[in-house]
LUMVEXZA-240359 format. One record per residue (C-alpha): residue in one letter; x, y, z. Coordinates in nm, 3 decimals. Example, Ala and Ser with C-alpha at 12.3 -4.5 7.8 and 13.67 -1.06 7.14 Angstrom:
2
<atom aa="A" X="1.230" Y="-0.450" Z="0.780"/>
<atom aa="S" X="1.367" Y="-0.106" Z="0.714"/>
This chain:
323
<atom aa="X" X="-0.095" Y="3.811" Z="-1.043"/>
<atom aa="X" X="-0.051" Y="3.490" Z="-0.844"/>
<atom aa="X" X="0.268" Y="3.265" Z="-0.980"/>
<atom aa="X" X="0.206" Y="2.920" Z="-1.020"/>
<atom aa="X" X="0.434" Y="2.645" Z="-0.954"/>
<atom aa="X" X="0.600" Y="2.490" Z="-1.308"/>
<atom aa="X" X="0.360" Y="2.161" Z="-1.334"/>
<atom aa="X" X="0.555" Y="1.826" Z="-1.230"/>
<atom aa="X" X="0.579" Y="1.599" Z="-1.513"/>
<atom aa="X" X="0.533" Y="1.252" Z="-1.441"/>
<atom aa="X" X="0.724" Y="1.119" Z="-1.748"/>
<atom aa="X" X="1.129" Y="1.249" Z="-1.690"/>
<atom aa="X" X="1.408" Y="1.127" Z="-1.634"/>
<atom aa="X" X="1.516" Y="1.252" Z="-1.285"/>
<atom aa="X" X="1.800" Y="1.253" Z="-1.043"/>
<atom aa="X" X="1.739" Y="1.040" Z="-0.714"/>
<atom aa="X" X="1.701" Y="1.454" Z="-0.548"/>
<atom aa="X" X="1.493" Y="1.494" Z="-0.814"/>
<atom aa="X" X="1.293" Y="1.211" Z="-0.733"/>
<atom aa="X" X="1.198" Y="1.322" Z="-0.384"/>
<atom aa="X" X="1.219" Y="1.693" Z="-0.446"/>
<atom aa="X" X="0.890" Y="1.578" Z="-0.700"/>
<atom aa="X" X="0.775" Y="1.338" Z="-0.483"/>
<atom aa="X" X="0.730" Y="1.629" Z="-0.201"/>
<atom aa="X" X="0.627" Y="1.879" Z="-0.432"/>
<atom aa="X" X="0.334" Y="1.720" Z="-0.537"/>
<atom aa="X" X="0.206" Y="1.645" Z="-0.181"/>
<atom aa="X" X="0.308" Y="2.005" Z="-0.149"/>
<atom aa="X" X="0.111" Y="2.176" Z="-0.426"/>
<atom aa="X" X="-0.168" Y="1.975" Z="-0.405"/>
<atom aa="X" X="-0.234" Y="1.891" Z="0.004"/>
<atom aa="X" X="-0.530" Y="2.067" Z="0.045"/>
<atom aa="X" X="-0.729" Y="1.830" Z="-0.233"/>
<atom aa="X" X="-0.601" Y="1.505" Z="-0.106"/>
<atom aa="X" X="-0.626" Y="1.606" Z="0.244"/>
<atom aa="X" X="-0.989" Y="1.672" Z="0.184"/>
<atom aa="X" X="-1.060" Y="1.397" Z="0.018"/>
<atom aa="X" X="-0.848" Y="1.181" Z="0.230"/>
<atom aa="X" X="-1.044" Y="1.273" Z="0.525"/>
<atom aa="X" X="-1.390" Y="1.236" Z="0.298"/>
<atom aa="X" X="-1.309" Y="0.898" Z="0.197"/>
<atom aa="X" X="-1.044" Y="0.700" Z="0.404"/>
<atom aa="X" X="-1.164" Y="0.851" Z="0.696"/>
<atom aa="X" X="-1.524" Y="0.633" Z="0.748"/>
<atom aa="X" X="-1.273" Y="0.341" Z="0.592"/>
<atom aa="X" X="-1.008" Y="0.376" Z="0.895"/>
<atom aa="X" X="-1.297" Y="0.369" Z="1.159"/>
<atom aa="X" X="-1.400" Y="0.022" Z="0.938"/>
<atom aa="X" X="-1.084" Y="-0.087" Z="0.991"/>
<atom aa="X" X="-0.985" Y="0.027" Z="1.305"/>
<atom aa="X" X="-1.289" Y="-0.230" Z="1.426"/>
<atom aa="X" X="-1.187" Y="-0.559" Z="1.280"/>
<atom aa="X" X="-0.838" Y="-0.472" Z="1.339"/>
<atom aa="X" X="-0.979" Y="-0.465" Z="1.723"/>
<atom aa="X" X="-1.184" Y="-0.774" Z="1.756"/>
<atom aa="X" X="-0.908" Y="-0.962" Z="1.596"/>
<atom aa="X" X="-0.645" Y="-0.825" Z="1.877"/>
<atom aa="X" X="-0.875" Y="-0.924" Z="2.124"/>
<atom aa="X" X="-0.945" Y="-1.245" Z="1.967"/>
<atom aa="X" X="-0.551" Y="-1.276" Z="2.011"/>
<atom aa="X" X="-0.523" Y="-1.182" Z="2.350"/>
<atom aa="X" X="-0.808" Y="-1.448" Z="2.424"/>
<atom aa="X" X="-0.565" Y="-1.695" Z="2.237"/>
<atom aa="X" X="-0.254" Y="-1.646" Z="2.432"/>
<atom aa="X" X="-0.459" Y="-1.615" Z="2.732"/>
<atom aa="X" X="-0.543" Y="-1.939" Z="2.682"/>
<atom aa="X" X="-0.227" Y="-2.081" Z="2.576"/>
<atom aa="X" X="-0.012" Y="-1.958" Z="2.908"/>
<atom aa="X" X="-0.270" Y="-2.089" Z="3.108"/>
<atom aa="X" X="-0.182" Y="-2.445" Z="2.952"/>
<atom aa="X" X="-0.574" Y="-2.427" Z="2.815"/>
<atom aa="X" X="-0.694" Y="-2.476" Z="2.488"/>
<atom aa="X" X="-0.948" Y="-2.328" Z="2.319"/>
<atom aa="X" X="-1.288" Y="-2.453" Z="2.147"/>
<atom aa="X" X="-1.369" Y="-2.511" Z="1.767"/>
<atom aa="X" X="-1.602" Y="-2.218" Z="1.829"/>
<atom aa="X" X="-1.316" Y="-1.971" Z="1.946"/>
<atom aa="X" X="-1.096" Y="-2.132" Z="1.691"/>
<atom aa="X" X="-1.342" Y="-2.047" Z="1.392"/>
<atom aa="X" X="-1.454" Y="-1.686" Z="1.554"/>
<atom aa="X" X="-1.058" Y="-1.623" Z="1.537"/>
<atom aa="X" X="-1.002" Y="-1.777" Z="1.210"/>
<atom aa="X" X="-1.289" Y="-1.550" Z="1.064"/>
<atom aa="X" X="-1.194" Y="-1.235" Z="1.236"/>
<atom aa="X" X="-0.834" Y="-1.273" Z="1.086"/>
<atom aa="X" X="-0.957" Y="-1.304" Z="0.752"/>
<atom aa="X" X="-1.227" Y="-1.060" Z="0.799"/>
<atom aa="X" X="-0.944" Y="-0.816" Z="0.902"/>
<atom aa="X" X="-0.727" Y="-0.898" Z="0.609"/>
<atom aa="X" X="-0.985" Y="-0.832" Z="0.361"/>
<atom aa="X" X="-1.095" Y="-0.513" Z="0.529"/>
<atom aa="X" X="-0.736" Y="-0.424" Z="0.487"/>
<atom aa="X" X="-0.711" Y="-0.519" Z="0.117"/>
<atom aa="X" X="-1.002" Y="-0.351" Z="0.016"/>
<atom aa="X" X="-0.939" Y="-0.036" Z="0.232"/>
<atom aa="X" X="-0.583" Y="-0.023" Z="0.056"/>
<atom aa="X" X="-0.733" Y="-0.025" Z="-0.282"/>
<atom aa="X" X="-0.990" Y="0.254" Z="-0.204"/>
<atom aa="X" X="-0.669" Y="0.465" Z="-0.123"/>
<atom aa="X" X="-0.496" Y="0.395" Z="-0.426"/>
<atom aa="X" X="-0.784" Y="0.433" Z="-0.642"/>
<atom aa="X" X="-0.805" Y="0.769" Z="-0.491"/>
<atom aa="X" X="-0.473" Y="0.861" Z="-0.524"/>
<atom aa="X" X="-0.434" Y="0.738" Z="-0.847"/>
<atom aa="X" X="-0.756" Y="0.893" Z="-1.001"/>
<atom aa="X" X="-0.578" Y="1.211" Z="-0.883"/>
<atom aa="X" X="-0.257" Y="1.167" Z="-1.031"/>
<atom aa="X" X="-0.475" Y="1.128" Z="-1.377"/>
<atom aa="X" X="-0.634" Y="1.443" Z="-1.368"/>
<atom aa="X" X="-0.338" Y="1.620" Z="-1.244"/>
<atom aa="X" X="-0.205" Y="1.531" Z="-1.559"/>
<atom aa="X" X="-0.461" Y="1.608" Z="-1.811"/>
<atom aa="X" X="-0.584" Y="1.897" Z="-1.585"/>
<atom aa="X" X="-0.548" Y="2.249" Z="-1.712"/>
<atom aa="X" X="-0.608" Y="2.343" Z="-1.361"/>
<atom aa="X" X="-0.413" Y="2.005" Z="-1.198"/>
<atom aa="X" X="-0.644" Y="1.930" Z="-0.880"/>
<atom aa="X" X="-0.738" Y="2.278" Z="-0.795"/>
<atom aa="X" X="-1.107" Y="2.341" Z="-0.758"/>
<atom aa="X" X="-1.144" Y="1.948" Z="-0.796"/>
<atom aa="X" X="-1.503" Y="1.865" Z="-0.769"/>
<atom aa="X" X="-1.611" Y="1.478" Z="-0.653"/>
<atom aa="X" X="-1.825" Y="1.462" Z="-0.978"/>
<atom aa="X" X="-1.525" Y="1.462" Z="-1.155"/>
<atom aa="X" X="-1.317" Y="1.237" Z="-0.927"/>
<atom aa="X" X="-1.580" Y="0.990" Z="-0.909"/>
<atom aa="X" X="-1.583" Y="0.813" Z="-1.228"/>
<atom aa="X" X="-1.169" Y="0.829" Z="-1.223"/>
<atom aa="X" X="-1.175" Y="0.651" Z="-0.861"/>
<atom aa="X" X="-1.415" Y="0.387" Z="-1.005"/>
<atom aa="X" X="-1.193" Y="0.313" Z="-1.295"/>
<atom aa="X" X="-0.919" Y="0.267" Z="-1.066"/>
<atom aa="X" X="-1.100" Y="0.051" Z="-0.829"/>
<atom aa="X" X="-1.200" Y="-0.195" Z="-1.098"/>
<atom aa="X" X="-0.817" Y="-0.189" Z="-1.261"/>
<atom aa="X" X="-0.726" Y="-0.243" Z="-0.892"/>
<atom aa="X" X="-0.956" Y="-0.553" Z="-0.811"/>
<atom aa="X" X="-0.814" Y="-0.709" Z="-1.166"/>
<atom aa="X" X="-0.460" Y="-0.630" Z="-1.100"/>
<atom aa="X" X="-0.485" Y="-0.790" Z="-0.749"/>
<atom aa="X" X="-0.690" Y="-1.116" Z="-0.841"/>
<atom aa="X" X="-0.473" Y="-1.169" Z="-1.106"/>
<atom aa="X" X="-0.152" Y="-1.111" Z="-0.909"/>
<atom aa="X" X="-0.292" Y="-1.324" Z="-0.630"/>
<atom aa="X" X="-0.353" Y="-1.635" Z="-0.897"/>
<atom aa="X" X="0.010" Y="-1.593" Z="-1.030"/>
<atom aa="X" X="0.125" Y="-1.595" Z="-0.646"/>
<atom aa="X" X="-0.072" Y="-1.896" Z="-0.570"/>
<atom aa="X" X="0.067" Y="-2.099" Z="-0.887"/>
<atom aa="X" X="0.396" Y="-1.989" Z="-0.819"/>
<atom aa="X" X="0.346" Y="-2.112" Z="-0.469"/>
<atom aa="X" X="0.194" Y="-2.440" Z="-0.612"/>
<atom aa="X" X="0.529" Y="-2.494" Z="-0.869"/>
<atom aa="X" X="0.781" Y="-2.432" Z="-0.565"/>
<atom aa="X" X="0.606" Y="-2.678" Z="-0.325"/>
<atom aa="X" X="0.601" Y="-2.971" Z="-0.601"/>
<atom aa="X" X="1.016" Y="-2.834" Z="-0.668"/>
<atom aa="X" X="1.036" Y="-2.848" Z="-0.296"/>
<atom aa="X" X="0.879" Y="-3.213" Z="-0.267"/>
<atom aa="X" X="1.119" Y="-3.347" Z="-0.576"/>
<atom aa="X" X="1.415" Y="-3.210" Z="-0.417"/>
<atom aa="X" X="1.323" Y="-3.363" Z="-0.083"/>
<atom aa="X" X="1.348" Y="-3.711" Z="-0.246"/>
<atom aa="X" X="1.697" Y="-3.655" Z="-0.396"/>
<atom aa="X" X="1.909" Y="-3.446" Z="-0.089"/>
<atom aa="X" X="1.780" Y="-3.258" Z="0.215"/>
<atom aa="X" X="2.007" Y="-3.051" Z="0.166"/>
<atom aa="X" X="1.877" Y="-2.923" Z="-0.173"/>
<atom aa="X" X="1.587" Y="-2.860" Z="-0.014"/>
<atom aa="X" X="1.776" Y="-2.588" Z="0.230"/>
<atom aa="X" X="1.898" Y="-2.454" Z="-0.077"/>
<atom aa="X" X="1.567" Y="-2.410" Z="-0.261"/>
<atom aa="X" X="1.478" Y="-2.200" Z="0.023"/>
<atom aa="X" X="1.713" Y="-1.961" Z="0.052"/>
<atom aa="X" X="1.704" Y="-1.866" Z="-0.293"/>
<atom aa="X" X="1.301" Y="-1.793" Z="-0.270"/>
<atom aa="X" X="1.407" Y="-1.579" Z="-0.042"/>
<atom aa="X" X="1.689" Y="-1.438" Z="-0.267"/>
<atom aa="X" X="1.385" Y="-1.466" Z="-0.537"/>
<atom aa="X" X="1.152" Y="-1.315" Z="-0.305"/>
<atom aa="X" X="1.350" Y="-0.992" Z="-0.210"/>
<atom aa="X" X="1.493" Y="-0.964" Z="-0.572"/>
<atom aa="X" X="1.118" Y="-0.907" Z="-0.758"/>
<atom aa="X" X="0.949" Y="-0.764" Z="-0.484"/>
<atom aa="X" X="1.082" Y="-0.401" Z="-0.581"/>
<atom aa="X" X="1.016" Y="-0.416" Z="-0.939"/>
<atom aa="X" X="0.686" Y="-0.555" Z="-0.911"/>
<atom aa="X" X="0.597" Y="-0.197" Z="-0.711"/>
<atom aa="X" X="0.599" Y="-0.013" Z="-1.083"/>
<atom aa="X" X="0.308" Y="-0.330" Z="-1.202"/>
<atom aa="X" X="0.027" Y="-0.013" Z="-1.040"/>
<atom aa="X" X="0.105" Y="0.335" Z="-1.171"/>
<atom aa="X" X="0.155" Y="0.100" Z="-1.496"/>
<atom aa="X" X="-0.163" Y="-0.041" Z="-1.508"/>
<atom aa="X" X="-0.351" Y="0.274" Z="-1.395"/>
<atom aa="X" X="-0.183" Y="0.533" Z="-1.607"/>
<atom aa="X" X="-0.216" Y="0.371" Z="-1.930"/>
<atom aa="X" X="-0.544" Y="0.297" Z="-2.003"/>
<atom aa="X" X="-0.420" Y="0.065" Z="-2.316"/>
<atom aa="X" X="-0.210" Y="-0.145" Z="-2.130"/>
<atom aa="X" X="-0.381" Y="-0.490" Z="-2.032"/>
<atom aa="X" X="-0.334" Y="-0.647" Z="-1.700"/>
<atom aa="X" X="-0.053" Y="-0.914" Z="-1.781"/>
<atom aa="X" X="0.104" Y="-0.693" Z="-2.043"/>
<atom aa="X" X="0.119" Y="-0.427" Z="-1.688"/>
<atom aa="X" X="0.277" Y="-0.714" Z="-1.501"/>
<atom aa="X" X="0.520" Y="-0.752" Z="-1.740"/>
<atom aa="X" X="0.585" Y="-0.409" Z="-1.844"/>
<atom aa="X" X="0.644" Y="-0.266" Z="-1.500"/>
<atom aa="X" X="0.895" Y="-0.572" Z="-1.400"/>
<atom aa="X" X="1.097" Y="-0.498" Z="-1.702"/>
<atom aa="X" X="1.087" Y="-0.130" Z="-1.599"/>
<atom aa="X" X="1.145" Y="-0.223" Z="-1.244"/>
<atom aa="X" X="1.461" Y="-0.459" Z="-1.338"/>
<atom aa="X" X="1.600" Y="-0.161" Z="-1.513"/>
<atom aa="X" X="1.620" Y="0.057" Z="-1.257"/>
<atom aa="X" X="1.607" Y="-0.213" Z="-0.979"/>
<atom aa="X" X="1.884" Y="0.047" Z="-0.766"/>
<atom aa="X" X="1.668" Y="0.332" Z="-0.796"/>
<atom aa="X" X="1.350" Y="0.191" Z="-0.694"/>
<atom aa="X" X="1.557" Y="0.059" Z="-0.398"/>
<atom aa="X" X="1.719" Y="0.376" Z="-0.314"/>
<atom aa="X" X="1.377" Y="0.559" Z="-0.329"/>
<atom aa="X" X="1.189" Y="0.266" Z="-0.138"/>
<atom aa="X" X="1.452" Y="0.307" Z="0.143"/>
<atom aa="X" X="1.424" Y="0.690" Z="0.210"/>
<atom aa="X" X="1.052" Y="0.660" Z="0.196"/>
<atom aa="X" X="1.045" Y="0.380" Z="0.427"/>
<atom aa="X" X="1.239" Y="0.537" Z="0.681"/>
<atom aa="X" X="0.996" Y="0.836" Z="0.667"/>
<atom aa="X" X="0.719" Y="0.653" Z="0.695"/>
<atom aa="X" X="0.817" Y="0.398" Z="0.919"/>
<atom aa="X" X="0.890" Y="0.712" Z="1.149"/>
<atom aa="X" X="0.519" Y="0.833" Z="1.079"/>
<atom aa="X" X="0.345" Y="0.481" Z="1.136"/>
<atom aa="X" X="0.559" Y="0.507" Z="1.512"/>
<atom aa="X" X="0.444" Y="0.801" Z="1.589"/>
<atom aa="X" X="0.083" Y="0.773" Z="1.507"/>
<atom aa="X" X="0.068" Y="0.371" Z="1.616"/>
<atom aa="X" X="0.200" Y="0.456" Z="1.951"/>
<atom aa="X" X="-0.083" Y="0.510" Z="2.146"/>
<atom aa="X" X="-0.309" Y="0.190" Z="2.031"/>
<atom aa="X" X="0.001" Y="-0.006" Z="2.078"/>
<atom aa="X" X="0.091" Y="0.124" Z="2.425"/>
<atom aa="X" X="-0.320" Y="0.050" Z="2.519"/>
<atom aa="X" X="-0.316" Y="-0.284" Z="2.374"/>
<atom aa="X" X="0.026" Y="-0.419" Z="2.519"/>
<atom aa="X" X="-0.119" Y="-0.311" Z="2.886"/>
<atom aa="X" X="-0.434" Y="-0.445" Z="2.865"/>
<atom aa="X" X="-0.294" Y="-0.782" Z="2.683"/>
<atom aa="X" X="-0.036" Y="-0.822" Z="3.036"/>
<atom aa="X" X="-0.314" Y="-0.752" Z="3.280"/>
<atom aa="X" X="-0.539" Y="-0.992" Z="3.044"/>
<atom aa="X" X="-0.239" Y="-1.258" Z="3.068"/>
<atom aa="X" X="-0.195" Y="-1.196" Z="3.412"/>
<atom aa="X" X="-0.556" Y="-1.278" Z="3.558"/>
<atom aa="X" X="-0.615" Y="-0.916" Z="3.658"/>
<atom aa="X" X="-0.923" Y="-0.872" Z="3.469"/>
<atom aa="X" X="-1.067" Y="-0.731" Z="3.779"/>
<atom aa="X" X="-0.903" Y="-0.436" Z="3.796"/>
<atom aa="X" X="-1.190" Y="-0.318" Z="3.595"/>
<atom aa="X" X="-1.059" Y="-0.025" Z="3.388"/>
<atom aa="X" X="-0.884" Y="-0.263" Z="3.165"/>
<atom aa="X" X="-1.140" Y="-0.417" Z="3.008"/>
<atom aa="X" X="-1.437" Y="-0.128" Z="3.051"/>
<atom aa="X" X="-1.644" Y="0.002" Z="2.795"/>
<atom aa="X" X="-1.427" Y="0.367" Z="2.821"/>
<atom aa="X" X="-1.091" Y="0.153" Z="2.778"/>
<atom aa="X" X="-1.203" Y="0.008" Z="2.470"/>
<atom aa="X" X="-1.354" Y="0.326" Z="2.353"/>
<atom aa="X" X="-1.040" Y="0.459" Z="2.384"/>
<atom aa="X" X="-0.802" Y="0.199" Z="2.207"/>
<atom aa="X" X="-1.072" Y="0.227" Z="1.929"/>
<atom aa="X" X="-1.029" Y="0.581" Z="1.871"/>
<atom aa="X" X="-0.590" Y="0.488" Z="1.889"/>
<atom aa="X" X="-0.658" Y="0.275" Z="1.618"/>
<atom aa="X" X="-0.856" Y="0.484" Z="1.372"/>
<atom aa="X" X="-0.533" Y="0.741" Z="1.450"/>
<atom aa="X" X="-0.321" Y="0.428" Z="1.356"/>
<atom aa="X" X="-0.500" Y="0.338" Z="1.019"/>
<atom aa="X" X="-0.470" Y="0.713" Z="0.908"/>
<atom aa="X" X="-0.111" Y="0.709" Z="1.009"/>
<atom aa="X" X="-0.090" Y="0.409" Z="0.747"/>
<atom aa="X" X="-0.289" Y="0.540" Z="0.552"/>
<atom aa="X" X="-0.065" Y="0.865" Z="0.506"/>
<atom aa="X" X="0.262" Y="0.662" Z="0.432"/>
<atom aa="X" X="0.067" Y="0.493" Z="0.168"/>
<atom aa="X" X="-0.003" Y="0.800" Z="0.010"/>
<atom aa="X" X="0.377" Y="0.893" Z="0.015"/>
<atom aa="X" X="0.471" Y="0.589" Z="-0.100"/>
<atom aa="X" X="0.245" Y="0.550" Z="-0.385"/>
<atom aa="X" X="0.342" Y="0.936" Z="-0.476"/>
<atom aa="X" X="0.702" Y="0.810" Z="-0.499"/>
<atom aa="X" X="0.686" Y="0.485" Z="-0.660"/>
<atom aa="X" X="0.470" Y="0.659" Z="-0.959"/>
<atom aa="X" X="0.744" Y="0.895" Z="-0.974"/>
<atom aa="X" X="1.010" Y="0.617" Z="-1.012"/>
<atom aa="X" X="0.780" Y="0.468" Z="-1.312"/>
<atom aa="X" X="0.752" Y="0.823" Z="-1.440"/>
<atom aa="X" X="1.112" Y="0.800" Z="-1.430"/>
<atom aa="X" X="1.185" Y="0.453" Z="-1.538"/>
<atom aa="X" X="0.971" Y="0.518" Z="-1.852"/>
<atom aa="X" X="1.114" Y="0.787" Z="-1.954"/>
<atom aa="X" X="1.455" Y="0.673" Z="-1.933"/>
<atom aa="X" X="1.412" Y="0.286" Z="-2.073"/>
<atom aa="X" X="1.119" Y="0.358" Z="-2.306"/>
<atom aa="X" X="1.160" Y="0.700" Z="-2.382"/>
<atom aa="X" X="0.765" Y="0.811" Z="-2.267"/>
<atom aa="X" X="0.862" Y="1.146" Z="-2.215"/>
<atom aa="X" X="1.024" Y="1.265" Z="-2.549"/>
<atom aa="X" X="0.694" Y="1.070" Z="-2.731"/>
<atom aa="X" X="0.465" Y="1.259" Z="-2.520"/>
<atom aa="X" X="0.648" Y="1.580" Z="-2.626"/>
<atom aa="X" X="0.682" Y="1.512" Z="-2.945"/>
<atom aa="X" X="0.252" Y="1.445" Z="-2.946"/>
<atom aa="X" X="0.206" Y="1.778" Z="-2.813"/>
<atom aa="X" X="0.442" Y="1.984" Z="-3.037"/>
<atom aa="X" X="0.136" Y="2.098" Z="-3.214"/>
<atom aa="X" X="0.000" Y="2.273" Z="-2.895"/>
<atom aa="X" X="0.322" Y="2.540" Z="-2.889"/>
<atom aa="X" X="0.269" Y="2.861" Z="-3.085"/>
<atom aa="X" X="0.479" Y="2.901" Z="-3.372"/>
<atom aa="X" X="0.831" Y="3.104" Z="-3.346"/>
C-alpha cells in the first residue's frame, strides 16, 4: 500500500520554516497537475505575450534610435508606440489573471478534494478557473478605481501644499513612498481572501486581507523576501537569453549597423521570439511560487488573528468516528 503525504492545511498557524516547508510541499505533491496544466494553459498565453512584449521592444529601440540620432519621431510612430505599450500591459494583466485563476481554482479543490488534485480532470477545473477569473476581473477594477482616487486625493494634497511651502510638498512625497512600501505587503493577502471565501464581497476582501496583512506585516515580509530572492534567481536565469538578443541587436540598431544583416533577419527575430516565450514561463513560474506562498501566509494569518482554523475544526468534528 502506497503512503500518502499528511494533506497541507491551508488554515494553521505556522512557523516562518513552516511556511516554506508548506509552500514547497505543495508544489511538491502536486507538480505533475499544475505542470500539466501550466503548460495547457499559460503556455499558448506566454507565446501571446511573448509577441506584444516584442513589438513593443522594437517599438523602443525605434525610439531611442531616433532620439541619439537628435531625430524625432512622427505622431504615427508616437501613437503605434503608445498603443503597443498599452497593448502589452493589458496582455500582461490579463495573462496574470489567467494564472492565478488557475492556480487558485486548484488550491480550492485541493482543499475540498478527497483526492487533492490527483486524477484532476479539466471538466472539473473549468468552472473553478472561471469563478476565479470573474472574482479576479472585480478585484482588479475595483482596486484600480481605489488606486486612481487615491491618486486623484494626493495630487489635489500635493497642489494645496504647493501653495503654502515647497518644502511640504518634498515631504508629502516621501511619505507616499513610506505609504507606498508600508501597504503594498498587506494588500498581497486582498487575493487568496477574495478567492477562498466565496462569502466574502470584494471591499469587505480589501479590507479583510489589509487587516490580516497589518497583523502579520513582518511575516508577509520575511516570506516575500525569501521568495523573491528565489524567484528573482529563476526570472535571471530564464530571461537571459531574450535579454542578451535584445541588448545586441538594440547597439547594432543604435549604432547604424543595420546592414550587417543577421541582426535584424527574419531567423534573428525568430529566435528572440522563442527567448521570450522562455522568459514569460520563467515569470510565469515565480508567480506560481509566489502566489503558493502568499496563500500560505493568509492561511496563516487567519488562523492566527481570526482563528479560521480551530472554526473549521470545530465544523468538521462530526466527520471523526466516535472513541
Amino acid at each position: 500500500m502506497q503512503l500518502q503525504t499528511p494533506k497541507i492545511e491551508i488554515y494553521r498557524t505556522r512557523t516562518f520554516t513552516d511556511k516554506l516547508g508548506d509552500t514547497f510541499n505543495f508544489l511538491r505533491e502536486n507538480w505533475r497537475t499544475v505542470l500539466k496544466y501550466f503548460i495547457y494553459i499559460m503556455l499558448p498565453v506566454s507565446m501571446v505575450m511573448a509577441f506584444f512584449a516584442n513589438h513593443f521592444w522594437n517599438g523602443y529601440i525605434s525610439l531611442i534610435t531616433t532620439i541619439s540620432s537628435a531625430g524625432s519621431m512622427d505622431n504615427e510612430e508616437l501613437i503605434t508606440f503608445g498603443l503597443s505599450s498599452l497593448a502589452t500591459l493589458i496582455v500582461g494583466i490579463i495573462s496574470y489573471v489567467i494564472l492565478a485563476a488557475m492556480l487558485f481554482a486548484m488550491i480550492r479543490l485541493y482543499t475540498v478534494r478527497q483526492d487533492r488534485l490527483a486524477n484532476l480532470s479539466f471538466d472539473e477545473l473549468k468552472p473553478e478557473i472561471w469563478f476565479c477569473i470573474k472574482r479576479c476581473v472585480i478585484m482588479t477594477l475595483v482596486g484600480t478605481v481605489i488606486a486612481i482616487a487615491l491618486l486623484v486625493v494626493f495630487a489635489l494634497v500635493m497642489v494645496l501644499l504647493f501653495s503654502l511651502n515647497e518644502m511640504l510638498v518634498l515631504l508629502g512625497v516621501i511619505l507616499l513612498y513610506a505609504l507606498m512600501l508600508a501597504i503594498m505587503l498587506p494588500l498581497t493577502m486582498v487575493p487568496p481572501v477574495y478567492l477562498l471565501e466565496d462569502n466574502v464581497g470584494v471591499f469587505e476582501a480589501y479590507v479583510k486581507g489589509i487587516r490580516l496583512g497589518f497583523a502579520t506585516w513582518g511575516g508577509i515580509f520575511a516570506i516575500t523576501f525569501v521568495i523573491g530572492f528565489i524567484t528573482g534567481v529563476i526570472q535571471s536565469f530564464t530571461m537571459m537569453p531574450w535579454y542578451i538578443l535584445s541588448m545586441v541587436k538594440m547597439v547594432v540598431t543604435v549604432s547604424d549597423k543595420q546592414d550587417g544583416g543577421f541582426f535584424n533577419s527574419f531567423l534573428y527575430d525568430s529566435i528572440q521570439y522563442i527567448t521570450c516565450i522562455l522568459t514569460c514561463l520563467g515569470y510565469y513560474v515565480s508567480c506560481i511560487l509566489t502566489i503558493v506562498a502568499t496563500t500560505i501566509q493568509y492561511g496563516h494569518a487567519s488562523d492566527k488573528i481570526d482563528g479560521v482554523g480551530v472554526a473549521k475544526n470545530i465544523e468538521r468534528f462530526d466527520e471523526f468516528d466516535n472513541f
